[in-house]
N, C-alpha and C positions, 0 to 999 in steps of 0.2 A: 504493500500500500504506500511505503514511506517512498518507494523507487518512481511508482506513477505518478505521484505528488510532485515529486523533485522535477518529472520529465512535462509533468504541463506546467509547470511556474517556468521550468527552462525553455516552453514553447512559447509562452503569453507575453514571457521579457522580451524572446525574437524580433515574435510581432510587434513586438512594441517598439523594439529599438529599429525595425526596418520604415517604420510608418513615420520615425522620427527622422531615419535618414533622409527617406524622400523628400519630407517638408524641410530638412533643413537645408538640403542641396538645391531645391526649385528655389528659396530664398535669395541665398548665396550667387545662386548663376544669376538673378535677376540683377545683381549688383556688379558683378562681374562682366556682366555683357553689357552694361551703363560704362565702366572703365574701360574698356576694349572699346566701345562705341565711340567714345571722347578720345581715346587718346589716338587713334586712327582721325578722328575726324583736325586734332593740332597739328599732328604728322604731315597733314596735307598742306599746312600754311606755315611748318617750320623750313627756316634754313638749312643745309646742314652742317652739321656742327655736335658738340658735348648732348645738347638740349635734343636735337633731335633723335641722339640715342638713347639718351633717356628713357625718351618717347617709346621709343619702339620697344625695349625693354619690357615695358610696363603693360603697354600692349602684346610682347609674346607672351607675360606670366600671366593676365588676363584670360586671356585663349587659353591657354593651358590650366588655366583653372576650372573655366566653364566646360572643356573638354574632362577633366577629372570627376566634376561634380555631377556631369549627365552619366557616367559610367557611374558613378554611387548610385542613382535612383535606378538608371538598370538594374544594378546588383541589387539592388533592396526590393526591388519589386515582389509583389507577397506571393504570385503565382509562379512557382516552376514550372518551365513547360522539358520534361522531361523523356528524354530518350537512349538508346544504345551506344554510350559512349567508349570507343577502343582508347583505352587507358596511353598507352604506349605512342598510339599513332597521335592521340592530342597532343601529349607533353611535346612531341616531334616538332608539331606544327606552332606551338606558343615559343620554341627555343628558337626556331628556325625567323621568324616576328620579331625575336627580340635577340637576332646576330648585330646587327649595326648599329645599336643599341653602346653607350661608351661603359666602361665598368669591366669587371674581374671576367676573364674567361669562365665558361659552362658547360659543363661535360656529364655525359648520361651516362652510370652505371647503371649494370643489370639490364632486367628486362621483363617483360609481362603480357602476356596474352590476353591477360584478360580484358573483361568489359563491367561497366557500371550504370547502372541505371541513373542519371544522371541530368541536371540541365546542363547541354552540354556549352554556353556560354559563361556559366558560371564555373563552371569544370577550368575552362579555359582562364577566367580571367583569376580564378583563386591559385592555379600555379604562375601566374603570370605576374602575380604580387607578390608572391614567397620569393620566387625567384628575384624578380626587381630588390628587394630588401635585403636579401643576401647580398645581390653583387652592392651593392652601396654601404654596405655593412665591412665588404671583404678587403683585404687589401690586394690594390692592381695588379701585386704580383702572385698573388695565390687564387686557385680557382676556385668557383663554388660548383658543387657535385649535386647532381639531381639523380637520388640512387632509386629504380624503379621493385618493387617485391610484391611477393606472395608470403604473406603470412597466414599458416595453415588451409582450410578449406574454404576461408570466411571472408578475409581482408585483402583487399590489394591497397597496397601503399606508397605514394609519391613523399620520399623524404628530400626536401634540400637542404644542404651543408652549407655554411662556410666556418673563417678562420677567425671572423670577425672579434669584438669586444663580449660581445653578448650584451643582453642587457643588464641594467646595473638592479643591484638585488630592491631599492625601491621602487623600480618599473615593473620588474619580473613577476612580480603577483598583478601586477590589472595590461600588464599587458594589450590585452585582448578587449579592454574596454575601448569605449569610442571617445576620441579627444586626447587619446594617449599615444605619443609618439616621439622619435629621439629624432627623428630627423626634421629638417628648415629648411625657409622656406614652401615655396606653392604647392610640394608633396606632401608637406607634414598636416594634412589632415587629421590623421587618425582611426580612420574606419578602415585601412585595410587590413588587419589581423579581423576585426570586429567580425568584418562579413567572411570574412576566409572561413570563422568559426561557424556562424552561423549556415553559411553555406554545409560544412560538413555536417554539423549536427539534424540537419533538414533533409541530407540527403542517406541519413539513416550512421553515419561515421561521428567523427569527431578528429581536432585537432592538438596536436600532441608538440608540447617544444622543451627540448633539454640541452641540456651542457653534457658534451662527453667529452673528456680532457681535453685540447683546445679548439673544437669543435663545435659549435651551434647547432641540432637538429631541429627544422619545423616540418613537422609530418603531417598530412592529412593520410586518415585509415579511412575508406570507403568500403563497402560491402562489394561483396563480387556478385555477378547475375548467373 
C-alpha cells in the first residue's frame, strides 16, 4: 500500500511539475522573442562597431533561448505519444546530431538489440541532455563514454560517463529538481535532469546517477518490450 502511495504522489508531483514547465517556458519565450524582436530590429540601424556586436550577441542568446524553452514545453507535454523504439539505433542517431557539436569526444561502448516502448522524441532528446552535460562537465581532453547494456531479462540501459567534477555534495541531493543547475549562462535553466527523470519514470524506468572512482555515471534503466 505504502509503494502505490509513494508511486501516485510521485505521478501527481510529475504532472504537476510538467504543467508548470509549460507555463513557465510559454512565459519566458514571450519575453525572449520581445529581446530577439528588439535587438534584430537596433541591429538594422546600428553601425558597425563594439555596439553592434553586442547586439547581435544578445540577439543569438535570445534565439537560443526561445529555441530551448519550446523544446521544454515539448518535453513537458502531458501526453506521450509512444512507440517501438530501437535503443541502439536512437543513441546512433542523437550522437551522430551532436558530432559538430564543440566539447569532449563521445564514444559508444557495448551494444543492444533491444527495443522500448517508448516516446520516441523524448527517448531522443533525454540522451541528448545526459550526453550534452557530460561533455561540458568533461575535460577537452578526456572522452565521455555512452556504454549501451542489458541488464538481466528486464532492463536495457543507456549509461553516460565522464571525468568530470561531479556534483558538489550540496547539489547532489536535488539534483534532479527544477531551477537546479551548475552550469551559466542561456543553458542553465534547470529542467534538464528534471525531465530526463520524469521522462524515465513515465516511461515505466527510472534515472540513476553515481560516482564510481573518478567517474560520473547518469543512467537511464528502461524496461525492454
Amino acid at each position: 500500500m505504502a509503494d502505490e502511495l509513494d508511486v501516485a504522489l510521485q505521478d501527481a508531483k510529475h504532472a504537476a511539475l510538467s504543467l508548470f514547465a509549460r507555463r513557465v517556458a510559454h512565459d519566458l519565450n514571450n519575453f525572449a522573442t520581445v529581446i530577439r524582436t528588439y535587438s534584430e530590429l537596433l541591429m538594422a540601424d546600428a553601425p558597425p562597431g563594439p555596439a553592434y556586436e553586442d547586439l547581435g550577441e544578445i540577439h543569438r542568446a535570445a534565439d537560443a533561448m526561445v529555441a530551448y524553452l519550446q523544446h521544454i514545453a515539448e518535453f513537458s507535454r502531458g501526453e506521450a505519444r509512444r512507440a517501438q523504439v530501437e535503443v541502439e539505433t536512437s543513441v546512433a542517431a542523437v550522437l551522430k546530431a551532436l558530432q559538430d557539436e564543440a566539447g569532449a569526444s563521445v564514444f559508444v561502448d557495448g551494444g543492444t538489440g533491444a527495443c522500448v516502448h517508448a516516446d520516441p522524441t523524448r527517448f531522443a532528446d533525454t540522451v541528448r541532455e545526459l550526453v550534452r552535460n557530460a561533455r561540458e562537465a568533461s575535460p577537452l581532453d578526456r572522452p565521455v563514454v555512452v556504454r549501451l547494456s542489458e541488464e538481466g531479462p528486464t532492463w536495457v540501459v543507456v549509461r553516460v560517463t565522464d571525468e568530470g567534477p561531479g556534483f558538489a555534495p550540496e547539489i547532489d541531493e536535488i539534483a534532479e529538481d527544477p531551477f537546479v543547475t551548475t552550469k551559466q549562462g542561456i543553458r542553465g535553466a534547470g529542467f534538464g535532469l528534471t525531465l530526463a527523470s520524469v521522462f524515465a519514470r513515465r516511461t515505466g524506468g527510472r534515472l540513476v546517477r553515481e560516482r564510481v572512482a573518478d567517474r560520473t555515471h547518469v543512467s537511464v534503466w528502461l524496461p525492454m518490450m
